[in-house]
C-alpha positions in Angstrom: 101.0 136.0 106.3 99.1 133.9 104.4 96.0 135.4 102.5 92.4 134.5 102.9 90.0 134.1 100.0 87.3 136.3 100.0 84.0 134.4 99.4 82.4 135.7 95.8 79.5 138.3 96.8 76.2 138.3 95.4 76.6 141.6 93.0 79.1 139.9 91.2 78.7 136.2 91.0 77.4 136.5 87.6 80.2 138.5 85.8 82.7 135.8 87.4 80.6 133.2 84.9 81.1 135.5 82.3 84.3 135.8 82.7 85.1 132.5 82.1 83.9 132.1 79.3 85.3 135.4 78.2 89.4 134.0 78.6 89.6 131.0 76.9 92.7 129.0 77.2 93.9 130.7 73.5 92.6 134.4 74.5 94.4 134.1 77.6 97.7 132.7 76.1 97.7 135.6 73.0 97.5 138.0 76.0 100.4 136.5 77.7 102.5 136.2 74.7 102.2 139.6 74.0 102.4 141.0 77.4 105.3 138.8 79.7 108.8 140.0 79.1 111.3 138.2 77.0 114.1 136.7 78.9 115.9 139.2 77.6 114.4 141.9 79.1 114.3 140.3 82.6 118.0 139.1 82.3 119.0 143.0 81.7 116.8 143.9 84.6 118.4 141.3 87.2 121.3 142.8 86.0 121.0 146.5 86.3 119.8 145.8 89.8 122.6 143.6 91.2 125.2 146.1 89.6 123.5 148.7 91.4 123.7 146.3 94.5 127.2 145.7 94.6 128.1 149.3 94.1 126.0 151.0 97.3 127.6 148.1 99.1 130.9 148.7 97.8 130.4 152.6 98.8 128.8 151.7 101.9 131.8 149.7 103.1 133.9 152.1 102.3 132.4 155.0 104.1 131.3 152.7 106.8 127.5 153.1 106.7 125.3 150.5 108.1 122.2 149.7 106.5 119.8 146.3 106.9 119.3 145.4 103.0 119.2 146.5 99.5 116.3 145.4 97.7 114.6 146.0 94.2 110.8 146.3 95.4 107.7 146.8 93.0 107.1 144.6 90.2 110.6 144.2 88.7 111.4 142.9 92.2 110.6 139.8 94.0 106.9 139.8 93.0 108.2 139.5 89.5 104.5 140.8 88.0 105.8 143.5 85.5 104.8 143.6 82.0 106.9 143.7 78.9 108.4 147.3 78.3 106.7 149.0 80.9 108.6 148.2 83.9 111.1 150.2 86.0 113.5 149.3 88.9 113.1 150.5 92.7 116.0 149.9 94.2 115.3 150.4 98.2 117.6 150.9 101.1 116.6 150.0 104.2 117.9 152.3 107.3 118.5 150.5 111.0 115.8 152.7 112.5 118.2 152.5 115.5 121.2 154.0 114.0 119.1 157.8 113.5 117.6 157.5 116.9 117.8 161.0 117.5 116.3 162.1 114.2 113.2 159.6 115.1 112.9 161.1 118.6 112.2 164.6 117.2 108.6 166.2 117.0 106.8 165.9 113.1 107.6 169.2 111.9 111.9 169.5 112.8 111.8 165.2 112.4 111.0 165.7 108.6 113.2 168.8 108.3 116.1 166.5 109.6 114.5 163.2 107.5 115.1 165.5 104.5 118.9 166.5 105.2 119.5 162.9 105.9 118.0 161.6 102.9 119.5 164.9 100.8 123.2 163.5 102.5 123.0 159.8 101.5 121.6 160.7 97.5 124.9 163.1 97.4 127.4 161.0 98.8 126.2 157.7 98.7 123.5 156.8 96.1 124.9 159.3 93.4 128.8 158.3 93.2 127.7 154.7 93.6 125.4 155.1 90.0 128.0 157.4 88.5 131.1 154.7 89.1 128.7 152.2 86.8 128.3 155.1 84.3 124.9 155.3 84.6 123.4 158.3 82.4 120.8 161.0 83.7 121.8 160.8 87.1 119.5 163.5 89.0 118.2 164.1 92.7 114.7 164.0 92.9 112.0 165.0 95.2 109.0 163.5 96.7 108.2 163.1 100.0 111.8 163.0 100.4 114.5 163.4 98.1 115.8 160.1 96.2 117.8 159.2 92.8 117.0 158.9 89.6 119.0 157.3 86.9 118.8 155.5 83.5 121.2 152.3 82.8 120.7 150.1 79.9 117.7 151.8 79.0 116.0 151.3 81.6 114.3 153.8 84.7 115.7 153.5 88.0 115.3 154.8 91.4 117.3 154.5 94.3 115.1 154.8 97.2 116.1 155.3 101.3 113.6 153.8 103.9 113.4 152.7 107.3 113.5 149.0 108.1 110.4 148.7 110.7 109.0 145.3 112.0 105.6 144.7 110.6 103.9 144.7 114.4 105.8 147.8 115.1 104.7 149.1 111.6 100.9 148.2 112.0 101.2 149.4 115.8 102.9 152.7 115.4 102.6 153.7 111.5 105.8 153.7 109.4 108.4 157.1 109.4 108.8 157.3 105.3 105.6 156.9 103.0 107.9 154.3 101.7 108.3 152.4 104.5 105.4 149.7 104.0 106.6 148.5 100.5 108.8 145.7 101.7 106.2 144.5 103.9 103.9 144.4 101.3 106.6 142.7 98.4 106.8 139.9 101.1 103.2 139.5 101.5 102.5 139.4 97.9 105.1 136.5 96.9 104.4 134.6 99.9 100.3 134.5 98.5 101.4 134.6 94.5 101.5 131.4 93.1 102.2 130.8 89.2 99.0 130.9 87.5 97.8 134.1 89.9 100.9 135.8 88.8 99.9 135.6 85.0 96.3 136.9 86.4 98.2 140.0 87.6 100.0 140.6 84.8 96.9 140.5 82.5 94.4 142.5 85.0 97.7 145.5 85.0 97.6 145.1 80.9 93.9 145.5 81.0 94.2 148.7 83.6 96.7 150.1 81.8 95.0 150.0 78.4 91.8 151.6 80.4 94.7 154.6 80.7 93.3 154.1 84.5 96.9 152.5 86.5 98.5 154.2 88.9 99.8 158.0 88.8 99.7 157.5 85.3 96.3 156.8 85.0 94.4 159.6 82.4 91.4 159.9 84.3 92.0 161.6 87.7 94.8 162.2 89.7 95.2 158.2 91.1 94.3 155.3 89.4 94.3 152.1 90.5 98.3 150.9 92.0 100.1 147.7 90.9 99.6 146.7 94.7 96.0 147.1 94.5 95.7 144.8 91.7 97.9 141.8 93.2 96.4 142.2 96.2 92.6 141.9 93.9 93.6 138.8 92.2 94.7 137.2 95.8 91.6 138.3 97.7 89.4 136.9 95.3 91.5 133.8 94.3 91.6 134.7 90.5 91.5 137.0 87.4 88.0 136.8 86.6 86.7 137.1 90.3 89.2 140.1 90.5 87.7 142.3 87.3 84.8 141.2 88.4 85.3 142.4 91.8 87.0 145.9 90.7 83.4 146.5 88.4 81.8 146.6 91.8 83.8 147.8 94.2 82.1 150.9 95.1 79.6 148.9 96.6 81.2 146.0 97.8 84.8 146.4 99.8 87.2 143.7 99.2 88.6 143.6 103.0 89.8 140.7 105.2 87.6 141.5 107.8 84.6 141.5 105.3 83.0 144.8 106.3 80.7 146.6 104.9 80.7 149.6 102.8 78.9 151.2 105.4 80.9 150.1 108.3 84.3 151.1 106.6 82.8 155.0 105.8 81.8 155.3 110.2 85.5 154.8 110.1 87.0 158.9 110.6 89.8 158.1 108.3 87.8 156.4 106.0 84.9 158.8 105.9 86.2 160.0 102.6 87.2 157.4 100.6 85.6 156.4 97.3 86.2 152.7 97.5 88.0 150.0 100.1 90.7 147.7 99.3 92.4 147.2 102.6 96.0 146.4 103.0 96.4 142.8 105.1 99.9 144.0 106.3 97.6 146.6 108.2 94.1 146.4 108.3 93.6 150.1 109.6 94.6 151.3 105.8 92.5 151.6 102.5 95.6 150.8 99.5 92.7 152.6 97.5 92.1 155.6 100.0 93.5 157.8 96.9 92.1 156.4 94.1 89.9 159.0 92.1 86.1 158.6 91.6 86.9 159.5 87.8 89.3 156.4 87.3 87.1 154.1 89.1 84.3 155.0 87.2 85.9 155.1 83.9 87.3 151.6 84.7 83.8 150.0 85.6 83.1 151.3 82.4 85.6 149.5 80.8 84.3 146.5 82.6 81.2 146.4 81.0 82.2 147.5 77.7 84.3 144.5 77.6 81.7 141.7 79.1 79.1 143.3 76.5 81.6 142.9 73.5 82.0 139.7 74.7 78.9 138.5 75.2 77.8 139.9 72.0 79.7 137.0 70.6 82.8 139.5 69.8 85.6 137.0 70.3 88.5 139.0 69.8 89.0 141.3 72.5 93.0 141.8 72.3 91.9 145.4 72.5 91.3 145.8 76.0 94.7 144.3 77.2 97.4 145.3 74.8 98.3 149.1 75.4 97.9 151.9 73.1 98.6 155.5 73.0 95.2 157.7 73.6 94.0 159.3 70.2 95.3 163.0 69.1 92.2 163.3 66.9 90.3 166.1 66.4 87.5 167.1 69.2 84.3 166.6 67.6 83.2 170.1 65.9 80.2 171.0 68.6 83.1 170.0 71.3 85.7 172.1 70.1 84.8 175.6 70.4 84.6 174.7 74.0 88.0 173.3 74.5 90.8 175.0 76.3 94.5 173.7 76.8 97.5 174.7 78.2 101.0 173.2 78.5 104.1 173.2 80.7 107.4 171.4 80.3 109.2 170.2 83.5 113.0 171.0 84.4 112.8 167.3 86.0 113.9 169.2 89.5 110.9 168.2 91.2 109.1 164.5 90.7 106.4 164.2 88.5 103.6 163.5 90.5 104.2 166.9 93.0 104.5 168.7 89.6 100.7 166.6 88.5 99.0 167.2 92.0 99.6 171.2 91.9 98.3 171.3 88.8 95.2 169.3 89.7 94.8 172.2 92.7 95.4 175.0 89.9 92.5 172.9 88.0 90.4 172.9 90.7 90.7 176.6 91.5 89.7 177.0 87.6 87.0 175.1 87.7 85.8 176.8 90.6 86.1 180.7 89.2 85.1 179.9 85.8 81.5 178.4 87.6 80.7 181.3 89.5 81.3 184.9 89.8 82.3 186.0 93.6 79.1 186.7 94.7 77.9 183.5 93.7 76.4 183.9 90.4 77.0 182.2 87.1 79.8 182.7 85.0 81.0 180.3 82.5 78.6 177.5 83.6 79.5 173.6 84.1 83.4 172.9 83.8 85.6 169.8 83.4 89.3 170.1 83.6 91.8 167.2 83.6 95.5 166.5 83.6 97.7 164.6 81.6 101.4 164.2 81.0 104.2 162.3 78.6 107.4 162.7 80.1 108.7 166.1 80.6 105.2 167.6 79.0 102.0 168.4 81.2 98.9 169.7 80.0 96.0 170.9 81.7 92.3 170.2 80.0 89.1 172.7 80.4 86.0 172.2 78.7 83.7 174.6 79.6 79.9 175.8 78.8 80.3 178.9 77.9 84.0 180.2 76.7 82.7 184.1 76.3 80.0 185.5 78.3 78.2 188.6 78.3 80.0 191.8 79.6 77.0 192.5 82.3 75.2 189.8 84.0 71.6 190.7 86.0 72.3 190.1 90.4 69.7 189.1 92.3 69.0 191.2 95.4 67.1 191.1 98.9 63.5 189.9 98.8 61.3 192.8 98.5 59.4 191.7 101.7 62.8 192.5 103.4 62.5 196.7 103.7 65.7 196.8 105.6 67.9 195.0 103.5 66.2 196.7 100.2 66.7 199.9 101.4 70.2 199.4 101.7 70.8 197.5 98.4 68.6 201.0 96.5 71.5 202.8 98.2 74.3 200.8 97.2 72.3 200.7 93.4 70.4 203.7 92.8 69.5 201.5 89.4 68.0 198.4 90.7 64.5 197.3 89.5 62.1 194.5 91.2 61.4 191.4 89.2 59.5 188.0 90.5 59.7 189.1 94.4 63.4 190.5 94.5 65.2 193.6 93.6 68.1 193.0 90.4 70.9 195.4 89.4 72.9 194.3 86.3 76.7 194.2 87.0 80.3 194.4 85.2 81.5 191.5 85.0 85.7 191.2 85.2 85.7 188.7 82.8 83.9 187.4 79.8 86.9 185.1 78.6 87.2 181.5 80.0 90.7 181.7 78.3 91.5 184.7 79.5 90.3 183.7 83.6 92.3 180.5 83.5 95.3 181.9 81.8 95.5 184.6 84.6 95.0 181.9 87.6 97.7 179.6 85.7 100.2 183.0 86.3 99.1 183.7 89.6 99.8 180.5 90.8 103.1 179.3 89.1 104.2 175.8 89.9 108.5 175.8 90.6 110.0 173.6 87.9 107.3 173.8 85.3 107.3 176.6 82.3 104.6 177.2 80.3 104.8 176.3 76.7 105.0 178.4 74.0 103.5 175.7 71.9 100.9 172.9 72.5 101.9 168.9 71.3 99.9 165.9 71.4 99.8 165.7 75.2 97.6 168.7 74.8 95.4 167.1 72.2 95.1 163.7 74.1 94.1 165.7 77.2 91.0 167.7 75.1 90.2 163.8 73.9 90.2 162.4 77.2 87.9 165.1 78.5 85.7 164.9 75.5 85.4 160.9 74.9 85.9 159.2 78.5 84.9 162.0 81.2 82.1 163.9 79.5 80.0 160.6 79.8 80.9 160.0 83.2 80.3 164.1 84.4 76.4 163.9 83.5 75.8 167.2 84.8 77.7 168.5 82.4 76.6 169.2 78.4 77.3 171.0 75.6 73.8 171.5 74.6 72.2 174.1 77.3 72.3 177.2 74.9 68.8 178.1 75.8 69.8 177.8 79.7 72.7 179.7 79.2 70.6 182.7 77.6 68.0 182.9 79.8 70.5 183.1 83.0 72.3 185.7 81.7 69.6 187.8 80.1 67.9 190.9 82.0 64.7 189.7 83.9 62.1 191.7 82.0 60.5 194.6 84.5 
């Protein structure tokens, strides 16, 4: 399929001038340097892969499985668009749809029960003793949506992938059966559009995402950042780097779509209603790639956007920052944040894939941030409250900051109107103590808790996550997490602050009688 060119939009036009002026031939070629792998690198990549190849085909053959192909996808692949030491290999194997039949013919519920044992069957006795005959070290079954393997050889991260092999029509017409299903489709589509020069655009817009700690399901800020798809498909919609960044700054108001619809149009869509922003896929026009993108990242990343044109148009020349990579900051919170911070950490058994072990915590965070804001009834409790999650490897933390850490043990309730006799009558009943203040009757209450700590360290053990245990301990990744939520989302959260002491009083003080 080949890919159209989106014509450059009015919001934007100008940051596409300032772009080029911003890369100059030497900027972008220190980038590059810095960024491309060696041939090295690549060499032991093609050849990780093809021994991996030759070894599910030898096993294949020899247990007589059919299969249509075995592919590396993602950037390592094909699309070649990886970046120098942070690239892993997906290794994909595509399933004749027509050889499970009868799994495919089953209704959602028993068809994924059955997906799973299939998938569970081929990583035990296919994908595992094809890895271990090429001695490949930490050789584990994973989960996802469907179990897959893991393994490191030669240093480097690989997965081993099963999939169905579905036409593209059939695929746009009736939806794929794996989540995985679609990546081939799209690997084709982005090296029949890729040419040379676009593919050093990619590489340099994922260096610049990445050092926003916005990419992917490793991005800092929210639970989704923006995917390596997302990006190559950016630089080919637009034609170009600059038009792409450029693009990205503003695409909360301005879709980058095929079909050139509106941001309006796109939202009257039901399964779009929800979506922050619009990239949509041209293998299948009826999905958003950035339907899961968080508002957080794509904020932050705008952000980064116009830090970067305004260092560069403030005649700062050397902007090597923004696209080489570097670890977030374990620095201290600053002293009026601190007091506010809260932190807790986990380390993973590796039984269950990283991103189900990061999207339950997100829901734990959510139910934090939701108790700590109000009481039961609906009053205040601990005020405004940010919480975000981060993770290094085996280590996850989860972030609060909150208003108020310790509150008051009684709090004042409002009650019915006092023009209300009923409903007053009843409340002097159920609180023979209440007293009238500015039209309403108030009783002052117990509260449960007057810990922030305490509230979110009881809702952490209420709702353990399998294959995470909390740590005795906290590291860096808990320190980076209490940065991240102090430097890049407090200024994005406006309705949240530090400074409402005076609020914070008068909501929790007894109305005078």
């Amino acid at each position: 399929m080949e890919a159209k060119v989106l014509s450059a939009t009015a919001p934007f036009a100008d940051w596409v001038r300032a772009l080029d002026e911003l890369l100059s031939p030497v900027l972008r070629q220190k980038i590059l340097a810095r960024i491309v792998p060696t041939r090295e690198e690549i060499g032991r990549q093609n050849q990780v892969t093809s021994s991996l190849v030759e070894a599910l085909g030898r096993r294949a053959k020899a247990m007589g499985l059919q299969y249509s192909f075995i592919e590396p996808q993602g950037s390592t692949g094909r699309k070649q668009t990886q970046l120098r030491g942070a690239a892993d290999i997906d290794l994909f194997v595509g399933l004749r749809p027509g050889d499970y039949s009868d799994i495919l013919a089953l209704q959602t519920k028993e068809r994924h029960q059955s997906l799973d044992d299939l998938l569970n069957r081929l990583v035990e006795t296919w994908f595992t003793p094809a890895a271990k005959d090429l001695r490949a070290t930490n050789v584990r079954k994973t989960y996802s949506q469907h179990p897959f393997l893991s393994l490191v050889m030669k240093g480097l991260d690989v997965d081993i992938i099963g999939c169905f092999d579905i036409p593209a029509n059939e695929l746009a017409n009736t939806g794929p059966v794996t989540a995985v299903d679609r990546t081939v489709h799209h690997t084709r589509y982005i090296v029949a559009n890729l040419n040379d020069r676009m593919r050093e655009d990619v590489r340099i817009l994922k260096s610049f995402v990445r050092t926003s700690h916005a990419y992917g399901d490793i991005a800092a800020l929210g639970k989704m950042g923006f995917t390596g798809y997302s990006l190559e498909l950016a630089v080919i919609m637009t034609g170009g780097l600059d038009s792409a960044i450029a693009a990205i700054r503003d695409l909360n108001e301005a879709p980058l779509d095929p079909m050139q619809r509106s941001i309006d149009t796109l939202h009257a869509i039901a399964q779009f209603k929800d979506d922050y922003v619009f990239i949509i896929d041209p293998t299948d026009m009826r999905r958003n790639v950035a339907s899961s993108f968080t508002r957080r990242s794509c904020l932050w990343l705008s952000r980064r956007i116009n830090e970067l044109i305004e260092k560069a148009q403030g005649g700062k020349r050397d902007l090597m920052e923004f696209f080489i990579e570097r670890p977030i900051p374990v620095e201290p919170l600053p002293e009026r944040a601190a007091s506010h911070a809260l932190a807790f950490e986990f380390v993973s058994d590796e039984s269950v894939h990283y991103t189900v072990l990061r999207d339950k915590l997100y829901r734990i965070a959510a139910k934090i941030e939701s108790e700590l804001e109000r009481e039961k009834n609906g009053e205040r409790r601990f005020g405004k409250v940010l919480t975000e999650v981060y993770f290094e490897g085996t280590r996850f933390s989860l972030g609060i900051l909150v208003e108020r850490p310790e509150i008051p043990a009684m709090y004042p309730r409002r009650g019915p109107s006092t023009s209300l006799d009923g409903p007053c009558v009843e409340f002097r009943n159920a609180h023979p103590d209440a007293y009238e203040k500015d039209g309403h009757l108030w009783v002052d209450e117990q509260r449960q808790w007057t810990s922030a700590s305490d509230l979110s360290r009881a809702i952490i053990e209420e709702h353990r996550v399998r294959g995470l245990e909390p740590s005795s301990s906290l590291t860096d990744v808990s320190r980076r997490v209490l940065y991240i939520l102090s430097t890049y989302v407090m200024p994005l959260e406006t309705e949240f602050s530090l400074e409402n002491e005076e609020e914070f009083k008068r909501a929790n003080a007894k109305p005078s009688q």
